[in-house]
C-alpha positions as CSV (number, residue, x, y, z in Angstrom):
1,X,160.7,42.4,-64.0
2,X,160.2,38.8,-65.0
3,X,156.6,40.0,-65.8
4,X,157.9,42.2,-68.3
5,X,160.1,40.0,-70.1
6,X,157.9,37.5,-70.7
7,X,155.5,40.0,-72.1
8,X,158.3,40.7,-74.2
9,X,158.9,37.2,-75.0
10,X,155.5,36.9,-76.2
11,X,155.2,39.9,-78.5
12,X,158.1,39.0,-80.4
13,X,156.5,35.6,-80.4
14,X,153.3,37.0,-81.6
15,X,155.2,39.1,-84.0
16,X,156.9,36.5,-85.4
17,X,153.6,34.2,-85.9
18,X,152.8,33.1,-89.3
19,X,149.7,33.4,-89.5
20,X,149.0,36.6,-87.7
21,X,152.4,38.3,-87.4
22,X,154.4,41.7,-88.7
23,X,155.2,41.2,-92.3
24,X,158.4,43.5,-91.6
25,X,159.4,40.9,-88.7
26,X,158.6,37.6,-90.3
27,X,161.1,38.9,-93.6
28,X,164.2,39.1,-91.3
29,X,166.7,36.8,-90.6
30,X,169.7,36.9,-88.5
31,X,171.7,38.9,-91.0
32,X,169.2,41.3,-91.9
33,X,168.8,42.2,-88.2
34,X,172.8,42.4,-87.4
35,X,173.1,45.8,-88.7
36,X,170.6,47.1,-86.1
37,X,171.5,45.2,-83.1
38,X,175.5,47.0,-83.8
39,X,173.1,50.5,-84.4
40,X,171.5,49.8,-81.2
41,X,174.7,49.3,-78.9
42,X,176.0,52.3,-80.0
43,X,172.9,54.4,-79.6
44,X,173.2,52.4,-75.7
45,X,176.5,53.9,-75.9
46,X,175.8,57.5,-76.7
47,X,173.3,57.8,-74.1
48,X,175.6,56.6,-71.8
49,X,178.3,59.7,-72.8
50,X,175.9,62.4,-72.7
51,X,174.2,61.3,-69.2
52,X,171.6,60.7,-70.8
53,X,169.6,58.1,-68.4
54,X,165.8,58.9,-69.7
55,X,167.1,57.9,-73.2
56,X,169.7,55.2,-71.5
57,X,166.3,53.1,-70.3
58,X,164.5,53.4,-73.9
59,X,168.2,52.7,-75.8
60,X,168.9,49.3,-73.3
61,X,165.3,48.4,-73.8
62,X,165.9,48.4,-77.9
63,X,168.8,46.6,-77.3
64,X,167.1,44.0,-75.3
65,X,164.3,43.9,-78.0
66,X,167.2,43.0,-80.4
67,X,168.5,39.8,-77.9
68,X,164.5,38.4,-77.9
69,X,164.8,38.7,-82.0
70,X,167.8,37.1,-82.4
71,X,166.8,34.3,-79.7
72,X,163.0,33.7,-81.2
73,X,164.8,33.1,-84.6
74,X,166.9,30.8,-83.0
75,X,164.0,28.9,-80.9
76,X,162.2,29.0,-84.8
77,X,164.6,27.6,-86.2
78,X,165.3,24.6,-83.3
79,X,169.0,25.9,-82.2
80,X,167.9,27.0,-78.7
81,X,165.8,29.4,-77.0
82,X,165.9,32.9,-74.5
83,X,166.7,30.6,-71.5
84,X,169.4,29.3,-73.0
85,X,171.0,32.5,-73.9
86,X,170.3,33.6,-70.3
87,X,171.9,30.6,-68.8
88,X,174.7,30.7,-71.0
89,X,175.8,33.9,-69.5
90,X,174.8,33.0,-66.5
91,X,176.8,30.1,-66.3
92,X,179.6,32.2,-68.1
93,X,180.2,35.1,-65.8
94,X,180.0,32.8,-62.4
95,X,183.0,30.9,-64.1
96,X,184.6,34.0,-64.6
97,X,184.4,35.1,-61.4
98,X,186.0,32.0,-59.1
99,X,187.0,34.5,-56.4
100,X,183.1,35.5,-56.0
101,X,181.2,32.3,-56.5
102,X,183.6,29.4,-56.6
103,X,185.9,30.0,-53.1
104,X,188.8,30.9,-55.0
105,X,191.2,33.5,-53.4
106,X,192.4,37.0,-54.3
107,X,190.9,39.4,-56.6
108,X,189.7,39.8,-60.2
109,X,192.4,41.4,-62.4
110,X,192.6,42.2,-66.2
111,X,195.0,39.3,-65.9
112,X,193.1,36.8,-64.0
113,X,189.8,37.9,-66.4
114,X,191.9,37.3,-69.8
115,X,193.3,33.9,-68.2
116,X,189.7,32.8,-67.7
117,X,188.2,34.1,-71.0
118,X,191.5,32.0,-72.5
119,X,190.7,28.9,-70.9
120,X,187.3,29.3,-72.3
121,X,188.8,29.7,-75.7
122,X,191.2,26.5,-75.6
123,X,188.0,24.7,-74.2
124,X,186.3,25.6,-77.5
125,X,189.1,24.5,-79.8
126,X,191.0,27.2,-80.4
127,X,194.2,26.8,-82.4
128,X,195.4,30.4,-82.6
129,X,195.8,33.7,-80.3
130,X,193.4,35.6,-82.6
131,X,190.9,33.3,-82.6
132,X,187.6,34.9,-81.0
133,X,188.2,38.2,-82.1
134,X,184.9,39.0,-84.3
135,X,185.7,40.3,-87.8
136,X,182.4,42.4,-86.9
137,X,183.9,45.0,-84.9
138,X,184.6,47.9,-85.7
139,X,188.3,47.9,-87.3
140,X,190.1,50.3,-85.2
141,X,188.5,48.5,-81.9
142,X,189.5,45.5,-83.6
143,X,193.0,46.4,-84.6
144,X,193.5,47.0,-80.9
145,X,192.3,43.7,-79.6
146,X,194.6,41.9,-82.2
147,X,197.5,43.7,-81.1
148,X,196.5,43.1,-77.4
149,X,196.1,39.3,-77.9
150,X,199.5,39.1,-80.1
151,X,201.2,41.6,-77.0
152,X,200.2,38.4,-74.4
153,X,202.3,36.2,-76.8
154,X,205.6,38.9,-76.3
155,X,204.7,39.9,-80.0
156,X,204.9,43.7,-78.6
157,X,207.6,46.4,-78.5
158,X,208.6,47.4,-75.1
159,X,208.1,50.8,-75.4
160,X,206.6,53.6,-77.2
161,X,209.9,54.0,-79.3
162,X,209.1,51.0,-81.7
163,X,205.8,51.7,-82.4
164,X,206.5,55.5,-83.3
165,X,209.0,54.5,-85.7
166,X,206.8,52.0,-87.4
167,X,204.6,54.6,-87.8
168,X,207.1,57.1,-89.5
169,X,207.9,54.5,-91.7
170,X,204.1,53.4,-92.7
171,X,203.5,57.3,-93.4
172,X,206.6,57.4,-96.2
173,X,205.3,53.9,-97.1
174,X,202.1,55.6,-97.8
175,X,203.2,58.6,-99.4
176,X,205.6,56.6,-101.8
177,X,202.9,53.9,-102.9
178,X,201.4,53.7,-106.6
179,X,197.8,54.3,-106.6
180,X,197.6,50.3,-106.8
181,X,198.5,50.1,-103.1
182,X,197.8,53.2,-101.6
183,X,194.7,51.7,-99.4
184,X,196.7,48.9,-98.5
185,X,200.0,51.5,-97.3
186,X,196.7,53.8,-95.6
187,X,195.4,50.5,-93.6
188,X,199.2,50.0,-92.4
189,X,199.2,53.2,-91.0
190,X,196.0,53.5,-89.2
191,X,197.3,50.3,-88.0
192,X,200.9,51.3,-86.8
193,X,198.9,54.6,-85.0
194,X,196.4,52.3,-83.4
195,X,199.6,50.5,-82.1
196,X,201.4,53.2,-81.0
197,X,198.3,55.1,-78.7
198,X,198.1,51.6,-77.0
199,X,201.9,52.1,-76.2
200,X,200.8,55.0,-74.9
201,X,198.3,53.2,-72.3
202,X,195.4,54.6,-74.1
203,X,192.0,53.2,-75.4
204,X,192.3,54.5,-79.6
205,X,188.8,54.1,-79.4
206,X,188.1,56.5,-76.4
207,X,190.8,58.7,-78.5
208,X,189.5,58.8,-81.6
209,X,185.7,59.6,-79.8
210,X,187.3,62.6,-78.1
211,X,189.3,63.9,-81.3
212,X,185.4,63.2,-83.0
213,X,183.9,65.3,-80.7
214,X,186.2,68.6,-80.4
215,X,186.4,68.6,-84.0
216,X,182.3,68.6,-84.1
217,X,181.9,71.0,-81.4
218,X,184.8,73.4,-83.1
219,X,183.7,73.1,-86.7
220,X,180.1,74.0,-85.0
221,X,181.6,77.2,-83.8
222,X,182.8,77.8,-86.5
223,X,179.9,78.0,-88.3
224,X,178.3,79.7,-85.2
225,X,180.7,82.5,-86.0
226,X,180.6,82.6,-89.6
227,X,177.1,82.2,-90.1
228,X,175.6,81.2,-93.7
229,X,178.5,82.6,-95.6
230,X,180.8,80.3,-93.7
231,X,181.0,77.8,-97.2
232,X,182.2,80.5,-99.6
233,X,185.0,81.4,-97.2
234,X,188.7,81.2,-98.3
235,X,190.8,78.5,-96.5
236,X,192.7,81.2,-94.6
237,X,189.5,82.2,-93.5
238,X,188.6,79.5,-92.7
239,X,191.6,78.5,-90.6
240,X,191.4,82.2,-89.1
241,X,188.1,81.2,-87.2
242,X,189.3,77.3,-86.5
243,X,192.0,79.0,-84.2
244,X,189.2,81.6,-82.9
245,X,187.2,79.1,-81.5
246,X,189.6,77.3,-80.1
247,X,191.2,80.0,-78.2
248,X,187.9,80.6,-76.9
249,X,188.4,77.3,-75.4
């Protein structure tokens, strides 16, 4: 395995060379290679829902390819290099795991693992509960996080009775709104809901994938039904084969 990484180590060293490197890979920069590294753990991702491991192998791979950028960049540009990165996470997850490598006693819980992970945040500087939360997630994984880390502060209701009215209230906020504020009323509603489903002791992530999916796989039957014509169809038609497929469900 080693073997293999450090060929990979030296192709992206060799495709980074000035003098005889990959135009396309000596352009980039950190920032231009961000979007694909998010592409590529989602693509990880996918292959892990449909059980796919064939493509699972390639998908880590590319993800892996987009750790070796990032750190050859780095090494480039005298921040650190690949064994550095390694190490850090190394060092990382044996700290976050007392009970396994350093003699402590009991169990890892989601507790224990978000005391840890807070310690490491105060040892950094942090001044704030949200600090640490990357403004590059995606916003509805994000809005849960935030809620989360506010939640550990007793900024939470304490039941599912809060949340749902908030949300009644952020829909008639929306619907009242002057064109002016309407995105701001519609971001304070997909806010509320994210809120409520985590009352709920649900992921919204892992519920909104699920909702993605049936609506793809109905609207597909849909179409499997209608055929081509299925676009010049009337609404009611429309709605008359949405509830077709899904009692064939």
């Amino acid at each position: 395995m080693t073997t293999q990484l450090d060929r990979l180590l030296s192709i992206m060293a060799t495709l980074r060379d000035p003098e005889r490197g990959c135009e396309w890979d000596l352009a980039q920069d950190f920032s231009t290679i961000a979007p694909y590294t998010i592409e590529e753990a989602y693509e990880v991702a996918d292959a892990i829902e449909r059980e796919a491991m064939d493509e699972l192998r390639d998908e880590l791979g590319d993800l892996l390819l987009q750790v070796v950028f990032h750190a050859r960049m780095a090494e480039e540009a005298g921040h650190f290099v690949f064994e550095d990165v390694a190490r850090s996470i190394a060092d990382k997850m044996e700290a976050r795991h007392p009970h396994i490598f350093g003699g402590a006693d009991g169990q890892m819980t989601e507790r224990r693992w978000e005391e840890l992970k807070a310690k490491e945040r105060d040892a950094k500087g942090a001044t704030s509960a949200m600090d640490g939360v990357a403004r590059a997630l995606p916003a509805l994984l994000r809005a849960e996080k935030l809620q989360k880390r506010a939640a550990r502060t007793g900024f939470d209701w304490p039941d599912t009775e809060g949340p749902a009215d908030k949300l009644r209230e952020e829909m008639q906020e929306l619907a009242e709104a002057p064109a002016d504020k309407r995105e701001e009323e519609a971001g304070d509603l997909l806010f509320a809901a994210v809120n409520l489903v985590r009352a709920y002791g649900i992921a919204p992530e892992d519920a909104l994938r699920a909702a993605n999916g049936k609506f793809e796989r109905r609207f597909r039957g849909m179409e499997g039904k209608a055929g081509s014509t299925f676009p010049q169809l009337s609404l009611e038609e429309q709605e008359a084969l949405w509830q077709a497929v899904k009692a064939d469900e």
